[in-house]
VEXDREN-2710 file (C-alpha; in Angstrom, 1 decimal):
% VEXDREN-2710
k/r/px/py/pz
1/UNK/0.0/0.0/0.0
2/UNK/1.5/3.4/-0.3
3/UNK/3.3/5.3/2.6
4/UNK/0.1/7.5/3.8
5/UNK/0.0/11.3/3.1
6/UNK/-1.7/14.4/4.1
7/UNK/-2.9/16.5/1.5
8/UNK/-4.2/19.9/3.5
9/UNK/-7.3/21.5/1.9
10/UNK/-7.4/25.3/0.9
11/UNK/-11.0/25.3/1.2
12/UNK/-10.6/25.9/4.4
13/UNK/-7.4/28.6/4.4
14/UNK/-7.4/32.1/4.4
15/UNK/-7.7/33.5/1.0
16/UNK/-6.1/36.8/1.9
17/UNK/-2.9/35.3/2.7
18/UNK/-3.5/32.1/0.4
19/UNK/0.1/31.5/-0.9
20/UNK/1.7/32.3/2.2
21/UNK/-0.8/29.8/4.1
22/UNK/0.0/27.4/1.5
23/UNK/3.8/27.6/1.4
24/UNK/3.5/27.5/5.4
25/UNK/2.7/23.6/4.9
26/UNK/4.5/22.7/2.1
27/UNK/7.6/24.0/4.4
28/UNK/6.2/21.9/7.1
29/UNK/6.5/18.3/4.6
30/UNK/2.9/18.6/2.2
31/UNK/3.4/17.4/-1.3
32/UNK/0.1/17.1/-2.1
33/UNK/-2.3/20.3/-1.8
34/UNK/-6.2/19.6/-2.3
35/UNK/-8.7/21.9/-4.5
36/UNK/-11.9/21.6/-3.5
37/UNK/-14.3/22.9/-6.8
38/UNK/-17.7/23.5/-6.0
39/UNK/-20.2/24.4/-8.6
40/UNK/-23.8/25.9/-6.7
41/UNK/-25.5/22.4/-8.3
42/UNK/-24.1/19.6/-7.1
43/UNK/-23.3/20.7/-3.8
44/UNK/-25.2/23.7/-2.8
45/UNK/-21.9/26.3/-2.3
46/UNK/-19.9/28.0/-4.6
47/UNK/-15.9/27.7/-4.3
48/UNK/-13.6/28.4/-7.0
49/UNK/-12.3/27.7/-10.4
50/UNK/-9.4/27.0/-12.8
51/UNK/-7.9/30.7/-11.9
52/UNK/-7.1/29.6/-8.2
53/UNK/-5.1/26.5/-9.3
54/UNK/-2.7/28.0/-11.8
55/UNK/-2.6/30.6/-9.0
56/UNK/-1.0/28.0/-7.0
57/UNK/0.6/26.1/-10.1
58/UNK/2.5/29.9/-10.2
59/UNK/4.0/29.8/-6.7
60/UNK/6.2/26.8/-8.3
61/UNK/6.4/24.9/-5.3
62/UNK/7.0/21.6/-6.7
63/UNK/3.7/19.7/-4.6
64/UNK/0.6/17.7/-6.5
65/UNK/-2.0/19.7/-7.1
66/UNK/-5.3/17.5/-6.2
67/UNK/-8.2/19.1/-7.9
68/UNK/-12.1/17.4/-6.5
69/UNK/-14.6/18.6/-8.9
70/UNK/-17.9/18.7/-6.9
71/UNK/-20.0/19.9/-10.1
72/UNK/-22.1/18.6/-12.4
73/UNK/-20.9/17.0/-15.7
74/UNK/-17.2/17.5/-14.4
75/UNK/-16.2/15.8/-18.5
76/UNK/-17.2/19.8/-19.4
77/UNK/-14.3/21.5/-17.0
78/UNK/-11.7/18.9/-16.9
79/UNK/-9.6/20.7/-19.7
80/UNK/-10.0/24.1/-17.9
81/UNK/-8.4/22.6/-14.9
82/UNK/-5.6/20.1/-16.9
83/UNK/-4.4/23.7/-19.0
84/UNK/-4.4/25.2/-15.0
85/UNK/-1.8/22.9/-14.1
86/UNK/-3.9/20.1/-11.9
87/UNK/-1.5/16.7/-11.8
88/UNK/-5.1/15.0/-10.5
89/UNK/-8.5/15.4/-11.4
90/UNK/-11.0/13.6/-9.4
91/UNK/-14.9/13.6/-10.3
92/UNK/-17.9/12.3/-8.7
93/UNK/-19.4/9.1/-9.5
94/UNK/-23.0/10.5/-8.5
95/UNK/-22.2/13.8/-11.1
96/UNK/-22.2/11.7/-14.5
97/UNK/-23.8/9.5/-16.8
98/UNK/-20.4/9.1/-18.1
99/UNK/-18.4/8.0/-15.5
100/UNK/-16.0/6.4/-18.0
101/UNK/-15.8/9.2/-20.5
102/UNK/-15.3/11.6/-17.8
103/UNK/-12.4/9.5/-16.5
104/UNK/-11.1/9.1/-20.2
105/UNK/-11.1/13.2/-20.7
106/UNK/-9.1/13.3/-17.9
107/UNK/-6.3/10.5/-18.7
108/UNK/-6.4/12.5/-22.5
109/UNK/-5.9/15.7/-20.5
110/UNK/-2.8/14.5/-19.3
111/UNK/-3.7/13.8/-15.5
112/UNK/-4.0/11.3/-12.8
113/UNK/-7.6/10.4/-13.1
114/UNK/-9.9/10.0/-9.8
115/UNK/-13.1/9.0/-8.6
116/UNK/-15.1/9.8/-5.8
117/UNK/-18.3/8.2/-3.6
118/UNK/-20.5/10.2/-2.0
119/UNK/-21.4/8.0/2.0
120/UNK/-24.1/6.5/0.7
121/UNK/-22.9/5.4/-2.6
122/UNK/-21.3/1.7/-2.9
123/UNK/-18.0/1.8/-4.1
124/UNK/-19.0/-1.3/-6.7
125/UNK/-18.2/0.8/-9.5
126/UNK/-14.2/0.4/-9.2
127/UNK/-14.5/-2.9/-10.6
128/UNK/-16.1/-1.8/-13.9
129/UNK/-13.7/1.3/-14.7
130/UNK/-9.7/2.1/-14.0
131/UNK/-8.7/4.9/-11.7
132/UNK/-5.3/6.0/-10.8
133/UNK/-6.9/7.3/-7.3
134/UNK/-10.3/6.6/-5.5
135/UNK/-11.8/9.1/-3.3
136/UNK/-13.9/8.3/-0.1
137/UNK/-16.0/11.2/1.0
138/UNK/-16.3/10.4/5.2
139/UNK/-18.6/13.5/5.2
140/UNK/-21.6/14.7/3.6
141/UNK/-19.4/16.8/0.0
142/UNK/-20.3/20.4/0.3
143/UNK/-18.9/22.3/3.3
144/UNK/-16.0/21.5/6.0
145/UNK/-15.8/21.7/9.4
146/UNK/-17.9/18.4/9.6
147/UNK/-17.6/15.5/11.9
148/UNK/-16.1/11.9/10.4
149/UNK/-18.5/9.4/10.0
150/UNK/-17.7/6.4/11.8
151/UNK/-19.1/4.0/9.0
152/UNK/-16.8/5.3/6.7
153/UNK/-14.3/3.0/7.8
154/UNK/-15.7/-0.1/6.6
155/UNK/-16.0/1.3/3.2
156/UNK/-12.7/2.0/2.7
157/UNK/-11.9/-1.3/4.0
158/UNK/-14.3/-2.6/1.1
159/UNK/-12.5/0.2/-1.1
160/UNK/-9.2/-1.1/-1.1
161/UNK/-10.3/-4.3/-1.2
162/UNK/-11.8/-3.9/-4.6
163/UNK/-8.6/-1.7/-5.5
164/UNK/-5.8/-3.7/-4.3
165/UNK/-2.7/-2.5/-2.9
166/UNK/-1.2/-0.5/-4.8
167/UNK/-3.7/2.1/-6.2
168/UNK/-4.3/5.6/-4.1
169/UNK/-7.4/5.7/-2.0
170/UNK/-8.1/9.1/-0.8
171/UNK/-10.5/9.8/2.0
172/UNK/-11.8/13.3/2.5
173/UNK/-14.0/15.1/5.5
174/UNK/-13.3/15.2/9.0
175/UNK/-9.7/14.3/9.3
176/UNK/-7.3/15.2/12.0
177/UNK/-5.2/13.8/14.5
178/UNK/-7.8/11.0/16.1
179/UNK/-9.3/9.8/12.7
180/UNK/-6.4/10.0/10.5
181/UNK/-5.3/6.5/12.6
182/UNK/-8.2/4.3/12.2
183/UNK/-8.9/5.7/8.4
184/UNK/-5.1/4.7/7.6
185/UNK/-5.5/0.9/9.0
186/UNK/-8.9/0.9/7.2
187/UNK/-6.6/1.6/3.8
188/UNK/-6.4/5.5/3.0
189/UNK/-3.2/6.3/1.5
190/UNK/-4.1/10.1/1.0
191/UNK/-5.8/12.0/3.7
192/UNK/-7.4/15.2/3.1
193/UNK/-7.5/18.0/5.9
194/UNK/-9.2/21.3/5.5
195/UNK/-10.5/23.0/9.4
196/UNK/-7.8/20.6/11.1
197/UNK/-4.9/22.4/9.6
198/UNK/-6.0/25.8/8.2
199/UNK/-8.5/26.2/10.8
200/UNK/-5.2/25.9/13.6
201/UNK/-3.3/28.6/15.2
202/UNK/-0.5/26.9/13.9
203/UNK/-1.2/25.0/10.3
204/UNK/2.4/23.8/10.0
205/UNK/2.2/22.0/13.4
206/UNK/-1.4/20.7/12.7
207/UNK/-0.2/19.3/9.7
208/UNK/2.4/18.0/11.6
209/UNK/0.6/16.2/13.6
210/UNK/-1.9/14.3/11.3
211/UNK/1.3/13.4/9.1
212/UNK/2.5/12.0/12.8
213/UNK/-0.5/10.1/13.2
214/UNK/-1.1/8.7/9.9
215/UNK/2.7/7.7/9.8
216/UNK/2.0/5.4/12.9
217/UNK/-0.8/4.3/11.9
218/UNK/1.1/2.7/8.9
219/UNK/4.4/1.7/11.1
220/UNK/1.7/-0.4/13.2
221/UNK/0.4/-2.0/10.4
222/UNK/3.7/-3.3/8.6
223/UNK/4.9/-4.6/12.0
END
């Protein structure tokens, strides 16, 4: 499985100081920074578009860029965001008819392509397409600051199961120092983490600490 990482969420950082926020946790070890797009449709708010990551793609810090489109039809924006400079693109399983064309724009687009499940959608579909990443929403997509659900767990169990060992499983919503443990012994290899590290006094050291956790987490499971 691979080594687990933290990839913090700007949806939650300051927007004044955005690059400065961001370049706060890169210093402090990320090399994976998470876009959270949100269109008004799919979800209910409104976040941001292509502008913001080759805003970020500009600061040339050398990390992933992890774009989560949270809109409808995500096939229609994928080359906006590929041109921006994303390295993934990850759509929703629930936002598409075509769930394998909108994969296949984003392989043509020249990215790691992802898909994501919504808590009550079963994760069945893996086994009828490719993904270079799989995304397990523990929270209810839309708006951070929400708690993990607990059941989550045993879906990423199921999750990598039907992945096997060696593709990324991303798990998004309510991570932080207590959950990134349990959701890296269920099989998350990428954890997301908006409120738990931008939402800190001190983002570096929050970051810190869920890398900490996730890290034994993993040690514990090889051993």
């Amino acid at each position: 499985m691979p080594a687990p990482r933290i990839a913090p969420s700007i949806l939650s950082a300051d927007f004044a100081r955005l690059g400065e926020q961001v370049t706060e946790v890169v210093e402090a070890g990320a090399r994976v920074i998470h876009v959270d797009v949100m269109d008004g449709h799919f979800v209910p708010p409104l976040s941001m578009g292509a502008q913001v990551v080759d805003a970020l793609r500009s600061l040339d810090l050398g990390v992933v860029l992890d774009v989560h489109l949270m809109v409808e039809r995500p096939e229609r924006q994928v080359a906006d965001f590929a041109k921006a400079g994303a390295d993934i693109i990850t759509v929703h399983a629930e936002a598409t008819p075509h769930v394998h064309y909108a994969l296949q724009k984003v392989r043509e687009a020249g990215c790691r392509a992802g898909l994501a499940f919504n808590p009550a959608t079963p994760p069945e579909m893996l086994a009828e397409v490719e993904v270079d990443l799989a995304l397990c929403m523990s929270v209810n997509p839309g708006w951070g600051g929400q708690a993990f659900i607990d059941s989550s767990l045993g879906k990423l169990e199921r999750m990598r199961a039907l992945l096997g060992p060696d593709v990324e499983l991303e798990v998004d919503g309510g991570i932080d120092a207590q959950t990134a443990r349990p959701a890296v012994t269920a099989g998350a290899s990428l954890l997301v983490a908006g409120s738990a590290i931008f939402g800190a006094d001190d983002p570096a050291e929050a970051y810190r600490r869920i890398a900490e956790a996730a890290g034994a987490a993993a040690q514990a499971a090889r051993s």
